[in-house]
GULUMTI-145602 format. One record per residue: residue number from 1; residue in three letters; x, y, z of N, C-alpha, C in turn. Coordinates in Angstrom, 1 decimal, padded with zeros to 4 digits, always signed. Layout:
// residues N
<atom num="NUM" residuo="ala" n_c1="X" n_c2="Y" n_c3="Z" ca_c1="X" ca_c2="Y" ca_c3="Z" c_c1="X" c_c2="Y" c_c3="Z"/>
...
//
This chain:
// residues 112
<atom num="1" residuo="unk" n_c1="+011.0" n_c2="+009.9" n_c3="+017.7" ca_c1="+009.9" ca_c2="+010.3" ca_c3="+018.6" c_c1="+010.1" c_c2="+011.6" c_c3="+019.2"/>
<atom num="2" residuo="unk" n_c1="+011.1" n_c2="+011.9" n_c3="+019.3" ca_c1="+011.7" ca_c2="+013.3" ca_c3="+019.8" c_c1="+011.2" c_c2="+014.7" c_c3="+019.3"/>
<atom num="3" residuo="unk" n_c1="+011.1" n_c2="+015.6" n_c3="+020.3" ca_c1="+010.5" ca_c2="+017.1" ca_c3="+019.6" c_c1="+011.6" c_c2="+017.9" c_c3="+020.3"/>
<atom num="4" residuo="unk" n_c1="+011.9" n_c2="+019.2" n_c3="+019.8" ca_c1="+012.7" ca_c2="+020.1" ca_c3="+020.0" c_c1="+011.8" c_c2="+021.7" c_c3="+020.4"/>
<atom num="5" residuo="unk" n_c1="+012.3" n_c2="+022.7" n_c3="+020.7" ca_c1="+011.8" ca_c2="+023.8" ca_c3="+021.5" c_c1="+011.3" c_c2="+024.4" c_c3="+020.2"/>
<atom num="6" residuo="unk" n_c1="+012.1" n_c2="+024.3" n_c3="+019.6" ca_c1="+011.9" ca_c2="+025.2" ca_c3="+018.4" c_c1="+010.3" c_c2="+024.6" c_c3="+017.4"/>
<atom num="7" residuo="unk" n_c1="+010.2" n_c2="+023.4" n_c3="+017.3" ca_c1="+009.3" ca_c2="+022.7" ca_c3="+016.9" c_c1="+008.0" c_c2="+023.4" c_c3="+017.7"/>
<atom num="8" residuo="unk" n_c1="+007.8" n_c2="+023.0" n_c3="+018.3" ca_c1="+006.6" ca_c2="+023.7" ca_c3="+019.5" c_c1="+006.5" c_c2="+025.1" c_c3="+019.6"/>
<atom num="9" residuo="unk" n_c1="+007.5" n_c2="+026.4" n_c3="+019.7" ca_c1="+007.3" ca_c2="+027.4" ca_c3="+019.2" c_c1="+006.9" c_c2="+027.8" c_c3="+018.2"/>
<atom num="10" residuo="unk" n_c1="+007.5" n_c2="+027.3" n_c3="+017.0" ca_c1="+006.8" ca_c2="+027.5" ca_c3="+015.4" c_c1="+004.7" c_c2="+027.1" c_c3="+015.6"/>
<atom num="11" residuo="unk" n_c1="+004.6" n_c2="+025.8" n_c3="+016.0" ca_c1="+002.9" ca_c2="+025.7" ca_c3="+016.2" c_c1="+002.5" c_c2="+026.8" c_c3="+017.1"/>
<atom num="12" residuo="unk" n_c1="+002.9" n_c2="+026.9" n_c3="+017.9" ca_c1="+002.2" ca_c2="+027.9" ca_c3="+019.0" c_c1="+002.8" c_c2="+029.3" c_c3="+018.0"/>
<atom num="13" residuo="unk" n_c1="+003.4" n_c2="+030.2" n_c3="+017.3" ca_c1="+002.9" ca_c2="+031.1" ca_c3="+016.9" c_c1="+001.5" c_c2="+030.6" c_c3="+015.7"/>
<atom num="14" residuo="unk" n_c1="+001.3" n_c2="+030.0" n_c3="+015.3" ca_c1="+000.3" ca_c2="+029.6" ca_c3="+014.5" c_c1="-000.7" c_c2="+029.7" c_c3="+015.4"/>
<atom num="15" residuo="unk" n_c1="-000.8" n_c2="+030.3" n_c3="+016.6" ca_c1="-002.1" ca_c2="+030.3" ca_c3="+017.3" c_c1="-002.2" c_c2="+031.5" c_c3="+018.2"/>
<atom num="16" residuo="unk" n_c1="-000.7" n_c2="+031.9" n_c3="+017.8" ca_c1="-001.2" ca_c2="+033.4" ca_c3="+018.3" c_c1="-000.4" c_c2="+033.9" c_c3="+019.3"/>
<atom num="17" residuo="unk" n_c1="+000.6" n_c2="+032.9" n_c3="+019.7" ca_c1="+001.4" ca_c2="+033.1" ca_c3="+021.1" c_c1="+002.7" c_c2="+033.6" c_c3="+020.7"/>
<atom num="18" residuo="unk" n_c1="+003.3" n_c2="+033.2" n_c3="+022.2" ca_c1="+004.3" ca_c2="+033.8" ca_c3="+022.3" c_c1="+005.5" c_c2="+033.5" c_c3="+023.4"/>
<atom num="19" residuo="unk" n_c1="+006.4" n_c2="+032.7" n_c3="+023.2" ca_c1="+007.4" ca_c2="+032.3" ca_c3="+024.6" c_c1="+006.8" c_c2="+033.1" c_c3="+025.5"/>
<atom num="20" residuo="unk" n_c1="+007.1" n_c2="+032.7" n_c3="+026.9" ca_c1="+007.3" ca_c2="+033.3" ca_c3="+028.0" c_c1="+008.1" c_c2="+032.3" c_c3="+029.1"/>
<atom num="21" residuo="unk" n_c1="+008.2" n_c2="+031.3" n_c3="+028.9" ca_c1="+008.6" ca_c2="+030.5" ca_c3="+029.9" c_c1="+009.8" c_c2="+029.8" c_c3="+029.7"/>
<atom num="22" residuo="unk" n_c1="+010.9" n_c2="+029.6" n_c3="+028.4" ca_c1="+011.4" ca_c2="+028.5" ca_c3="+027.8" c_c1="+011.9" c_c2="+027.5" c_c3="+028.8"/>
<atom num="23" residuo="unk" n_c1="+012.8" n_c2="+028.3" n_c3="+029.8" ca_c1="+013.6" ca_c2="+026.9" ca_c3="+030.7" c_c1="+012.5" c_c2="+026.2" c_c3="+030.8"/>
<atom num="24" residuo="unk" n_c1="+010.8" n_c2="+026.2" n_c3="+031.3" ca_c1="+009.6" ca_c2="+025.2" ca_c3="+032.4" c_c1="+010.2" c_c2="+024.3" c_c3="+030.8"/>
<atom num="25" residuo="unk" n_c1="+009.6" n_c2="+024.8" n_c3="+029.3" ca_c1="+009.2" ca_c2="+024.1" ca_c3="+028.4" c_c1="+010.3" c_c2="+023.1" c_c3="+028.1"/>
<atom num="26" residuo="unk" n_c1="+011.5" n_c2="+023.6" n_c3="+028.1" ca_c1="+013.0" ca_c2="+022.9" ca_c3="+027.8" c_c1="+013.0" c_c2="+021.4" c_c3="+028.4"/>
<atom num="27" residuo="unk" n_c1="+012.8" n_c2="+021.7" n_c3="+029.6" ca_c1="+012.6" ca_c2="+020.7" ca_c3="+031.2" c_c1="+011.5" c_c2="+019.5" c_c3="+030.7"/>
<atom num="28" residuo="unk" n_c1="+010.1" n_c2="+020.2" n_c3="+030.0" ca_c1="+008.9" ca_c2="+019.3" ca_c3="+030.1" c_c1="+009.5" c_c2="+018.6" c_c3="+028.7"/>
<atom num="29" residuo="unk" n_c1="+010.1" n_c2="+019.3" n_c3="+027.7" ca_c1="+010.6" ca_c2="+018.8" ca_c3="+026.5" c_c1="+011.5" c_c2="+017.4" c_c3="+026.7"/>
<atom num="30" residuo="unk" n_c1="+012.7" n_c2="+017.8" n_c3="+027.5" ca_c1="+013.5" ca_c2="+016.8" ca_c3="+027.6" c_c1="+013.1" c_c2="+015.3" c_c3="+028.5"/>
<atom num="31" residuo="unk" n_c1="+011.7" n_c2="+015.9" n_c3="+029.3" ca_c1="+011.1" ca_c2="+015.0" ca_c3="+029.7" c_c1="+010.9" c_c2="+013.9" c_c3="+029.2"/>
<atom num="32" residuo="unk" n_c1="+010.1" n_c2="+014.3" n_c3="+028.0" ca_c1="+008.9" ca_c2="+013.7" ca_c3="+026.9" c_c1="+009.9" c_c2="+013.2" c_c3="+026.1"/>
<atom num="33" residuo="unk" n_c1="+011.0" n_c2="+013.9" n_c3="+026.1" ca_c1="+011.8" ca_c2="+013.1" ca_c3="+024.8" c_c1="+012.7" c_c2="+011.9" c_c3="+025.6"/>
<atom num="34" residuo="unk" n_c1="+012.6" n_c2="+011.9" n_c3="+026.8" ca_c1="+013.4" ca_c2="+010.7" ca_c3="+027.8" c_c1="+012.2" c_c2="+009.3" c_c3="+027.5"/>
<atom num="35" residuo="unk" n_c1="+011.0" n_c2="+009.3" n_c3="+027.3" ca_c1="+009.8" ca_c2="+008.3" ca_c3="+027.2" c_c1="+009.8" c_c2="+008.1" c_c3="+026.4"/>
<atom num="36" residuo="unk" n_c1="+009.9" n_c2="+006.5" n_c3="+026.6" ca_c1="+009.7" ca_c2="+005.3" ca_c3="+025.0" c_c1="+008.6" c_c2="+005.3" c_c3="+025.1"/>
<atom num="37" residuo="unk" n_c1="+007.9" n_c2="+005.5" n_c3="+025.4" ca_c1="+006.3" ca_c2="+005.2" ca_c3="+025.7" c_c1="+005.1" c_c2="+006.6" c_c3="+025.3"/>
<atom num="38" residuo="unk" n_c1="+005.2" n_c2="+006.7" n_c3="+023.9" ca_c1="+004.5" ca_c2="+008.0" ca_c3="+023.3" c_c1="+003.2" c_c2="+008.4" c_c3="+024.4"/>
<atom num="39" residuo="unk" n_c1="+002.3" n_c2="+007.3" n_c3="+024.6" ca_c1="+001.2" ca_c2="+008.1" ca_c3="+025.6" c_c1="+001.9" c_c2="+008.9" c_c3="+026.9"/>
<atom num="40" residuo="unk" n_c1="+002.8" n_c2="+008.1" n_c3="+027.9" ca_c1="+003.4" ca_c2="+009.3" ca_c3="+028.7" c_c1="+004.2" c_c2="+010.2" c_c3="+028.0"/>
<atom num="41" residuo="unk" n_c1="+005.0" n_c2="+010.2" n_c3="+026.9" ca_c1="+005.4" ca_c2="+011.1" ca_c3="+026.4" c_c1="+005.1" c_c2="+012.3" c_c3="+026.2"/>
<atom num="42" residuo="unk" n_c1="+003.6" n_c2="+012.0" n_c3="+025.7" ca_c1="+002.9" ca_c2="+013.2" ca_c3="+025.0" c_c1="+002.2" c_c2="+013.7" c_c3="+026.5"/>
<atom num="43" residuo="unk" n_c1="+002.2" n_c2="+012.7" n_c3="+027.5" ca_c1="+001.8" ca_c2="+013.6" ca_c3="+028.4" c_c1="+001.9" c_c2="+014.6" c_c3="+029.3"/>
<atom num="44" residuo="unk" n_c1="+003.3" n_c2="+014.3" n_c3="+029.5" ca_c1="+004.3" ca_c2="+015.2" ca_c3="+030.2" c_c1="+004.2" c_c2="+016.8" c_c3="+028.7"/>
<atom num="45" residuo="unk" n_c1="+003.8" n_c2="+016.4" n_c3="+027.9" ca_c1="+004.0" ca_c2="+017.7" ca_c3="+026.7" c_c1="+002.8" c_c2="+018.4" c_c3="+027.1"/>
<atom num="46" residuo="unk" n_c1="+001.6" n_c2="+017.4" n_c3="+027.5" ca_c1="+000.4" ca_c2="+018.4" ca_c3="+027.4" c_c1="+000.1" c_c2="+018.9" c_c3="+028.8"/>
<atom num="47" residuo="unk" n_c1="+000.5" n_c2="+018.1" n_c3="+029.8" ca_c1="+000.4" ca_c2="+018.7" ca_c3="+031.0" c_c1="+001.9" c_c2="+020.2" c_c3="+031.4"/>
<atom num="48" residuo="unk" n_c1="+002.7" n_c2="+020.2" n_c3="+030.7" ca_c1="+003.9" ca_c2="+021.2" ca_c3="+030.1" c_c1="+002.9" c_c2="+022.6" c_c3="+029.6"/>
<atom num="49" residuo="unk" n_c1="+002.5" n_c2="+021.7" n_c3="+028.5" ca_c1="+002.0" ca_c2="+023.1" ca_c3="+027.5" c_c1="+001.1" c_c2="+023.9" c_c3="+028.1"/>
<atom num="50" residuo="unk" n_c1="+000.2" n_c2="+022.7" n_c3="+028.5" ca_c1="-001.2" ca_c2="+023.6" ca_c3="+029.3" c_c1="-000.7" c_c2="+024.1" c_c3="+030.7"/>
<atom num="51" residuo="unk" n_c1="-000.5" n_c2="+023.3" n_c3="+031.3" ca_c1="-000.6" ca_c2="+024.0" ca_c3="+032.8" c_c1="+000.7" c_c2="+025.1" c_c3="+032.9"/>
<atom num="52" residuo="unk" n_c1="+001.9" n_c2="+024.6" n_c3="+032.2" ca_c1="+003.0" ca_c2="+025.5" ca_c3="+032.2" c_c1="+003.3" c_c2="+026.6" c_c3="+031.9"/>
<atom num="53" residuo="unk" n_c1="+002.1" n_c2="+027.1" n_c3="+031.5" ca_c1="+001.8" ca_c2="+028.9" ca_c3="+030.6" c_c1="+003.1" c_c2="+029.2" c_c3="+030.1"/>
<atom num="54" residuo="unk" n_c1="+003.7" n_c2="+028.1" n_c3="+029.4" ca_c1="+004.9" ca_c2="+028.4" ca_c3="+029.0" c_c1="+005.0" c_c2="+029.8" c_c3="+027.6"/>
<atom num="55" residuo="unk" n_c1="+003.9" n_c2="+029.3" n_c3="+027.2" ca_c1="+003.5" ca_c2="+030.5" ca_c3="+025.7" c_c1="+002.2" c_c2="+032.1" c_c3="+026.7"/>
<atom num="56" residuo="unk" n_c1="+002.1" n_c2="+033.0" n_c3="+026.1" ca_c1="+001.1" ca_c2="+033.9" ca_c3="+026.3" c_c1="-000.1" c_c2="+033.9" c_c3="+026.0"/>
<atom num="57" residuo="unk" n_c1="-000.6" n_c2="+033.2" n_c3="+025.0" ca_c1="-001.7" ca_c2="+033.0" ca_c3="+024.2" c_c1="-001.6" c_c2="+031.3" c_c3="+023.6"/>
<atom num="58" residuo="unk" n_c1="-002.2" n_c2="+030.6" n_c3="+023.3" ca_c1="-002.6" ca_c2="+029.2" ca_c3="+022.1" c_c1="-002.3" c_c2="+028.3" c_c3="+022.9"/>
<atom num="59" residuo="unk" n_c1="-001.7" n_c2="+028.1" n_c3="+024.3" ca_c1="-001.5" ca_c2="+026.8" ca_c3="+025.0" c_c1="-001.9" c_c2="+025.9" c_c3="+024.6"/>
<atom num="60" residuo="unk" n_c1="-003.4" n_c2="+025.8" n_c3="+024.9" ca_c1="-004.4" ca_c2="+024.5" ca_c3="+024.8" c_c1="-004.0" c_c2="+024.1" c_c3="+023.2"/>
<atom num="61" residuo="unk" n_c1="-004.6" n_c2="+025.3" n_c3="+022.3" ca_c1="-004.2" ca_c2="+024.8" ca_c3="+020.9" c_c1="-003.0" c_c2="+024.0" c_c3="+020.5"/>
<atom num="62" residuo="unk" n_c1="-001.7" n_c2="+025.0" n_c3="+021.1" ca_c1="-000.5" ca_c2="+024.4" ca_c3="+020.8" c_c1="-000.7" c_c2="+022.8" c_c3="+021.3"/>
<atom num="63" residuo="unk" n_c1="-001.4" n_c2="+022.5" n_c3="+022.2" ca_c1="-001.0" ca_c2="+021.2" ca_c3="+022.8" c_c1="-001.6" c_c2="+020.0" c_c3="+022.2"/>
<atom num="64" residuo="unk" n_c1="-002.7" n_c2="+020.8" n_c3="+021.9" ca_c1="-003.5" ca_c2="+019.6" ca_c3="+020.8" c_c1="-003.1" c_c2="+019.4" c_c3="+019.6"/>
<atom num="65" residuo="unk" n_c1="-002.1" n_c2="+020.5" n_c3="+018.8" ca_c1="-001.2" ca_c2="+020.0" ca_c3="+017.9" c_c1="-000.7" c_c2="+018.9" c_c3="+018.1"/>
<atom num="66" residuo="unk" n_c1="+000.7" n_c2="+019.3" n_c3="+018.9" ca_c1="+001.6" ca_c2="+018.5" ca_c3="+019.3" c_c1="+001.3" c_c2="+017.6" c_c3="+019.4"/>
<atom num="67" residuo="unk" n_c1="+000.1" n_c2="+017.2" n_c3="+020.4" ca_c1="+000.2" ca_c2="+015.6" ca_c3="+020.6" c_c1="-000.7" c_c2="+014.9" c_c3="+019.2"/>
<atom num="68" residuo="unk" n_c1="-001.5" n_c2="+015.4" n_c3="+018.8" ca_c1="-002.3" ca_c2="+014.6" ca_c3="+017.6" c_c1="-001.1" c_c2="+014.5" c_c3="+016.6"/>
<atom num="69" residuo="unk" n_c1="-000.3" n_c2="+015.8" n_c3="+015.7" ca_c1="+000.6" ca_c2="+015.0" ca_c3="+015.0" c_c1="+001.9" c_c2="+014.2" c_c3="+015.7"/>
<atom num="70" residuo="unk" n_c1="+001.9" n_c2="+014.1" n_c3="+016.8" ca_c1="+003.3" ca_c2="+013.3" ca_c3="+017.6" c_c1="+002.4" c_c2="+011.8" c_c3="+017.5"/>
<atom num="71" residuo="unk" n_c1="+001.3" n_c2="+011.6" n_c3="+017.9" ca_c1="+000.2" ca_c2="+010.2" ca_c3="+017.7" c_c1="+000.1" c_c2="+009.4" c_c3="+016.3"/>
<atom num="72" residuo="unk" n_c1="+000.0" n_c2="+010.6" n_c3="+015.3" ca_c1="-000.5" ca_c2="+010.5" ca_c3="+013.7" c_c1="+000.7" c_c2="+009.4" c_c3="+013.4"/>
<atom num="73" residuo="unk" n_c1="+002.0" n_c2="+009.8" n_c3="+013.9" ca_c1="+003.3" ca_c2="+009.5" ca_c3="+013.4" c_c1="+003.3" c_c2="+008.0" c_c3="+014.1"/>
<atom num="74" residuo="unk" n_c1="+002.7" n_c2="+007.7" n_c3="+015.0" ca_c1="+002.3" ca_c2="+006.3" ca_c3="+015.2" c_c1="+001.2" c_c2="+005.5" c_c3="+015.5"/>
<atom num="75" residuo="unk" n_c1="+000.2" n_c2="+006.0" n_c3="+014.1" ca_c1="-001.2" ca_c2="+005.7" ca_c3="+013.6" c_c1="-001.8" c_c2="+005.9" c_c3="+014.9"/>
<atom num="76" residuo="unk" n_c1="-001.8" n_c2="+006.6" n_c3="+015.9" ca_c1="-002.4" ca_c2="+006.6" ca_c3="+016.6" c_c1="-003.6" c_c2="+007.8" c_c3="+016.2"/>
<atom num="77" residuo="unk" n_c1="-004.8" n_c2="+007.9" n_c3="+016.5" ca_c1="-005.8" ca_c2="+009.2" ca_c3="+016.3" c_c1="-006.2" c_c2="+009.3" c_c3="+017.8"/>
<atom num="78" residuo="unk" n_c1="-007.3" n_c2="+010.3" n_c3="+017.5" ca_c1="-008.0" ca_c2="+011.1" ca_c3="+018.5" c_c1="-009.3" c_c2="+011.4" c_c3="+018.7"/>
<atom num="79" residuo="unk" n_c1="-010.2" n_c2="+011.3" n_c3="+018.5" ca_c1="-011.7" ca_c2="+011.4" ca_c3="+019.2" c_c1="-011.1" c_c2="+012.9" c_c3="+019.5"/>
<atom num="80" residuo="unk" n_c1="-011.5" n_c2="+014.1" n_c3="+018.7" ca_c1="-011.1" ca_c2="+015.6" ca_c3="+018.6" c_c1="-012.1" c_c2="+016.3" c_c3="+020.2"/>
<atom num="81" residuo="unk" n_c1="-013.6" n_c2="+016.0" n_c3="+020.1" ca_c1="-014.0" ca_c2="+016.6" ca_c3="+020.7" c_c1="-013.7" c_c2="+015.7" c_c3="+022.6"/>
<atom num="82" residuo="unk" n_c1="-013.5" n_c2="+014.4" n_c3="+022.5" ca_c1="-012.9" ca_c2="+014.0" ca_c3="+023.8" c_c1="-011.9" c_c2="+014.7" c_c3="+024.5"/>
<atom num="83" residuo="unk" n_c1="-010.5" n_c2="+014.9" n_c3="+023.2" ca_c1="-009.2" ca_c2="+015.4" ca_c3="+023.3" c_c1="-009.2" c_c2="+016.9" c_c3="+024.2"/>
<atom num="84" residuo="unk" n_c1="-010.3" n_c2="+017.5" n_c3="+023.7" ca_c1="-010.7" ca_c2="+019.2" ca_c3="+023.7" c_c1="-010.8" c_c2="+018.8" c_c3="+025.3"/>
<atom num="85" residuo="unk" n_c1="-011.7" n_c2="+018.0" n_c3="+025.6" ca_c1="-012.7" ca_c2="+018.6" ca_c3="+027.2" c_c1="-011.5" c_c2="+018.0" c_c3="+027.5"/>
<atom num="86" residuo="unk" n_c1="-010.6" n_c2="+016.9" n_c3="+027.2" ca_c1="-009.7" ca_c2="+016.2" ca_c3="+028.3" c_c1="-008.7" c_c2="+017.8" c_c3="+028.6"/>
<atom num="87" residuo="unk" n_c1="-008.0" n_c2="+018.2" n_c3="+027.4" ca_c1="-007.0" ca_c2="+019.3" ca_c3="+027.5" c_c1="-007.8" c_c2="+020.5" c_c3="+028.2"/>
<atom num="88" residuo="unk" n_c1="-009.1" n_c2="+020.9" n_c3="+028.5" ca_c1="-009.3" ca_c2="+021.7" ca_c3="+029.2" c_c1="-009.8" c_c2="+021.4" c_c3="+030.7"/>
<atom num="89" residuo="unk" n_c1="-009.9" n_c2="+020.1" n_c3="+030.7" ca_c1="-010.0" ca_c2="+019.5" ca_c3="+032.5" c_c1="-008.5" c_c2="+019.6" c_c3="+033.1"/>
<atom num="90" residuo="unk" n_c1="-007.6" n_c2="+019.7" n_c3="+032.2" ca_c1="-006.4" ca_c2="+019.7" ca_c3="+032.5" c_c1="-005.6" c_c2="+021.6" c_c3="+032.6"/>
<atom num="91" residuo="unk" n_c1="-006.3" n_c2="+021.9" n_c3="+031.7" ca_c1="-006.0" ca_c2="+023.7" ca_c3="+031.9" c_c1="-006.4" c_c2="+024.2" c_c3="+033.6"/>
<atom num="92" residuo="unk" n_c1="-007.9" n_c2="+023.8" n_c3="+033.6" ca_c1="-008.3" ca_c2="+024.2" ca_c3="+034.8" c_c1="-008.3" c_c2="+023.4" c_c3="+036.2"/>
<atom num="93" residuo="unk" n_c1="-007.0" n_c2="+022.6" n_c3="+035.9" ca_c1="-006.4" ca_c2="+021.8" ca_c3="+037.3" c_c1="-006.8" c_c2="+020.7" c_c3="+037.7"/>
<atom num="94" residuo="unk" n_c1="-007.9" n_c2="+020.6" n_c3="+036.6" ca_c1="-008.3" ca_c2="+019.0" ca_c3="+037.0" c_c1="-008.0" c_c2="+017.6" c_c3="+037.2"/>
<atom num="95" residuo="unk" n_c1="-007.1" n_c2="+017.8" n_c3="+036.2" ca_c1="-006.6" ca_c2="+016.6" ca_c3="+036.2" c_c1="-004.7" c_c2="+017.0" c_c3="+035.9"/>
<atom num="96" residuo="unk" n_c1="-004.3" n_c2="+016.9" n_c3="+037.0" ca_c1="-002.4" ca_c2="+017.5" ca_c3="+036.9" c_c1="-002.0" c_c2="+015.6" c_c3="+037.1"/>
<atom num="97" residuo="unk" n_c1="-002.4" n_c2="+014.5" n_c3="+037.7" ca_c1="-001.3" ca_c2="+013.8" ca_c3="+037.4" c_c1="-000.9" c_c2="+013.3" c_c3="+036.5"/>
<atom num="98" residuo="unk" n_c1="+001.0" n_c2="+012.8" n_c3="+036.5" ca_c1="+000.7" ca_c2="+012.6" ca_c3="+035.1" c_c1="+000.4" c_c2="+011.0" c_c3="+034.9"/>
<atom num="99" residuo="unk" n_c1="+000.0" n_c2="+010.1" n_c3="+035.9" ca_c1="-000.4" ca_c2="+008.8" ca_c3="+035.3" c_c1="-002.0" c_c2="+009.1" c_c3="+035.0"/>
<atom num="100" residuo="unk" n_c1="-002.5" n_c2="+010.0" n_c3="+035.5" ca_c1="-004.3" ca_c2="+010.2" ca_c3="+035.2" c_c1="-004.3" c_c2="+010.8" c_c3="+033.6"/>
<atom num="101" residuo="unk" n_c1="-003.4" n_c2="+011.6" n_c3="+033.6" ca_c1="-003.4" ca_c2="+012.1" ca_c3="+032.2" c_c1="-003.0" c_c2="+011.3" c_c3="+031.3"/>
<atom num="102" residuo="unk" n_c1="-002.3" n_c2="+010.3" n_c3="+031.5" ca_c1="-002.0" ca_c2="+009.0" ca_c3="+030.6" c_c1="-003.3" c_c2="+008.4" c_c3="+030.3"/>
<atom num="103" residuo="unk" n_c1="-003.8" n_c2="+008.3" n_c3="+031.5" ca_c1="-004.9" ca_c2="+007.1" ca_c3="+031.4" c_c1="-005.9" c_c2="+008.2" c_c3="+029.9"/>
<atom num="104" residuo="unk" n_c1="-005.9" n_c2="+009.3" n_c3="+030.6" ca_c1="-007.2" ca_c2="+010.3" ca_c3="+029.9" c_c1="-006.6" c_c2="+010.3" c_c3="+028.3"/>
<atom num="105" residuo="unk" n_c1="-005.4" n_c2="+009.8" n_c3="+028.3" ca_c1="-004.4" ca_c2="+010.1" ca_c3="+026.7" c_c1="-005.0" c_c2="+009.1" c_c3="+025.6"/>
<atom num="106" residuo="unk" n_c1="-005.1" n_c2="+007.5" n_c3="+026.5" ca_c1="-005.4" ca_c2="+006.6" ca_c3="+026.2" c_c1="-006.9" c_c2="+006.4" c_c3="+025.9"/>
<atom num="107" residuo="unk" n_c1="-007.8" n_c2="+007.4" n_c3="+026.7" ca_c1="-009.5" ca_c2="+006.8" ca_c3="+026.3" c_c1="-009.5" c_c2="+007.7" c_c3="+025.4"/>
<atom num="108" residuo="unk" n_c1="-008.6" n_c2="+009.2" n_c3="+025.0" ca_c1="-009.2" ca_c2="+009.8" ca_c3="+024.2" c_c1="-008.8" c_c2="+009.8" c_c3="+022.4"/>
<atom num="109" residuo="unk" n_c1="-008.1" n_c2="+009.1" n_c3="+023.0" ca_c1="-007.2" ca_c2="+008.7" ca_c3="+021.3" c_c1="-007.1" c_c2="+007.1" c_c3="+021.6"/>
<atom num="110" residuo="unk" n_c1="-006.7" n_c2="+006.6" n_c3="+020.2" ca_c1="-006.7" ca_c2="+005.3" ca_c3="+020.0" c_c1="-006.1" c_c2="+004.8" c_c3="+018.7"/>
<atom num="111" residuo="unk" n_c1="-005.7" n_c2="+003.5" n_c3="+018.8" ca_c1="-004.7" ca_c2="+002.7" ca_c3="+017.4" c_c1="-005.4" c_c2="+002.8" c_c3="+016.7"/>
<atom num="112" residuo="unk" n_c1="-005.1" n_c2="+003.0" n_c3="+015.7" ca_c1="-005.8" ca_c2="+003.3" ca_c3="+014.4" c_c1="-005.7" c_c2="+001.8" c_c3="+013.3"/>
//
């Protein structure tokens, strides 16, 4: 279940970015990889990616990578256009906790 720095760099240049932050991402990484529990897992990654401006450019993008193939890997899917408004209620401060962002992890994806 575990993701590495370098994993998450490679997708975020695919969208245009660029490090800026590594120690925040390192911190949110080793987070995510501390949780047996993939929904908080991936949440601490998306509330990291997005709110963390850890990259210069593709945050949001990168984040909806991450967590859709980190899910895929345990048949979990996504309701794409839920996932989108949830990751940008979350860009623009709406939603920073991370048990709310669990909950929002949970209505917007699902067992497949």
């Amino acid at each position: 279940m575990g993701i590495n720095i370098d994993q998450i760099i490679e997708i975020n240049k695919k969208h245009g970015g660029c490090l800026l932050n590594k120690s925040n991402l390192e911190f949110d990484i080793e987070r995510a990889n501390e949780e047996k529990n993939i929904w908080r897992s991936n949440a601490y990654l998306v509330r990291g990616i997005v709110s963390g401006h850890c990259f210069l450019d593709g945050c949001k993008s990168t984040a909806m990578e991450v967590i859709t193939d980190r899910f895929a890997e345990h048949k979990i899917g996504c309701d794409k256009s839920k996932l989108v408004r949830g990751i940008l209620k979350i860009a623009r401060g709406e939603i920073q906790d991370i048990n709310k962002i669990e909950k929002g992890l949970r209505k917007w994806c699902y067992k497949l």
